[in-house]
C-alpha positions in Angstrom: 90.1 8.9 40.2 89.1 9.6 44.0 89.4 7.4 46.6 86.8 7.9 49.5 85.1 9.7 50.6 87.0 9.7 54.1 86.5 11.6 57.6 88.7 13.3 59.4 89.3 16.1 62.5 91.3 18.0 64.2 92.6 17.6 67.3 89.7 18.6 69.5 87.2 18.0 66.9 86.1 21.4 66.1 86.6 21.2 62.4 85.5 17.5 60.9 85.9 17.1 57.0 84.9 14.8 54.5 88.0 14.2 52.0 88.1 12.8 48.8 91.5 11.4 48.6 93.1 11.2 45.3 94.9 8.0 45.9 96.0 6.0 48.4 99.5 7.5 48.6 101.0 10.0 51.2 103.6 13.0 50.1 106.1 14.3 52.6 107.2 18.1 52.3 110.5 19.6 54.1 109.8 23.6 52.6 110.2 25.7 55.0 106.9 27.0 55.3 105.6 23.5 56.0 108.1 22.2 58.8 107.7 25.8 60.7 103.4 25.4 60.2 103.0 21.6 60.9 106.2 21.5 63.6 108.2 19.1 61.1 108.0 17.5 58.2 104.3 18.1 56.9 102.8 14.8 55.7 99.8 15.1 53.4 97.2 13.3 51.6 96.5 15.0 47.8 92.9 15.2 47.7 90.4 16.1 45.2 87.9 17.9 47.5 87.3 18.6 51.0 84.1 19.3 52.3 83.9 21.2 56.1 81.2 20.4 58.5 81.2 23.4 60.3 83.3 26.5 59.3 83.3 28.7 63.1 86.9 26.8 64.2 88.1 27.1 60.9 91.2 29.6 60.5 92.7 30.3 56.7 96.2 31.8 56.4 97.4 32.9 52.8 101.2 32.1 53.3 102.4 33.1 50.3 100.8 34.8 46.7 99.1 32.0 45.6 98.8 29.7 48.5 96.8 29.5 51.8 96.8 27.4 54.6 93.8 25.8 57.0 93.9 25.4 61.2 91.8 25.0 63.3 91.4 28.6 66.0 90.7 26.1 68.8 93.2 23.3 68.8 96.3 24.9 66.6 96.1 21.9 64.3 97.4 22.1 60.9 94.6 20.8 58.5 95.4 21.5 54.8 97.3 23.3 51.8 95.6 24.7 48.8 95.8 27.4 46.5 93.7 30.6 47.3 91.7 30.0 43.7 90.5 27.2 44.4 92.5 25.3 41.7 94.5 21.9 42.0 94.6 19.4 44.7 94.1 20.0 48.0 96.8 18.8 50.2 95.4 17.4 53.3 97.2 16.2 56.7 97.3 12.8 56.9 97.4 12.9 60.5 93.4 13.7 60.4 92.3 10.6 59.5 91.6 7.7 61.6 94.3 5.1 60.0 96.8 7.3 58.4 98.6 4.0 57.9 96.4 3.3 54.9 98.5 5.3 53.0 101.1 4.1 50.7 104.5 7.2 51.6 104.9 8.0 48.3 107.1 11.2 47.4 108.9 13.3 49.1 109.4 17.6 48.1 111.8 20.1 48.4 114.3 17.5 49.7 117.0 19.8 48.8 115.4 22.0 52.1 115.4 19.4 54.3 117.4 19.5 57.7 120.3 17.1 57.9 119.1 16.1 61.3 116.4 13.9 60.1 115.7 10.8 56.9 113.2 8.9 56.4 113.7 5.1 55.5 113.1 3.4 52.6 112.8 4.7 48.3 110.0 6.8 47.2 110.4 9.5 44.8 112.4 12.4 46.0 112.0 16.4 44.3 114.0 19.0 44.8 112.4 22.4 45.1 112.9 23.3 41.2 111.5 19.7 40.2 108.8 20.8 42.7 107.7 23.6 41.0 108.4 22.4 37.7 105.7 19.2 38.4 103.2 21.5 40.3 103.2 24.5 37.1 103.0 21.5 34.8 100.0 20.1 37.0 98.5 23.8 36.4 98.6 23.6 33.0 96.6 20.4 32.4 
């Protein structure tokens, strides 16, 4: 069940979305990919749907087979991760949204590729990289 719908925007506020939030909850991932894309740790919200106000600021990136990534060509800023069919949750930067506080930090993935230089506080559930893909193939399935 969705939570929202919710606005959000980039940093100059060429590209303004409409989210649909699958729960309250935040997720945390340390790949590789994600820290050198968002500039650390990315923190995202899994989302159902997005819906883009205006495409012409909107840049796509498909960063690996299956993946692809959105920013805005203005501002630089990192705006979501989905898969290129279309398929699965959408995962959305929390940073976007007006009161990113709302959310609950809920997971974190591919912990096992996480700096030493950096921990967050506090227990949440924690994947590795295999218990990563294992959960997101599984997700694919259903």
């Amino acid at each position: 069940m969705s939570v929202g719908p919710i606005n959000g925007q980039c940093l100059c506020g060429g590209v303004r979305l409409t989210a649909w939030p699958r729960k309250v909850e935040m997720d945390a991932c340390h790949c590789g990919t994600c820290r050198r894309w968002s500039g650390g740790v990315f923190l995202a919200v899994p989302c159902e749907r997005i819906e883009i106000a205006d495409e012409s600021t909107l840049g796509l990136y498909a960063s690996s087979e299956w993946g692809e990534r959105g920013f805005c060509f203005t501002c630089g800023s990192s705006l979501f991760w989905r898969m290129q069919d279309g398929s699965g949750d959408i995962a959305v930067s929390t940073q976007l949204f007006e009161s990113p506080d709302r959310f609950l930090f809920a997971e974190e993935i591919f912990i096992d590729h996480k700096p030493s230089n950096y921990e967050f506080a506090g227990e949440r559930k924690r994947l590795t990289a295999d218990e990563t893909i294992a959960q997101f193939n599984g997700m694919q399935e259903g």
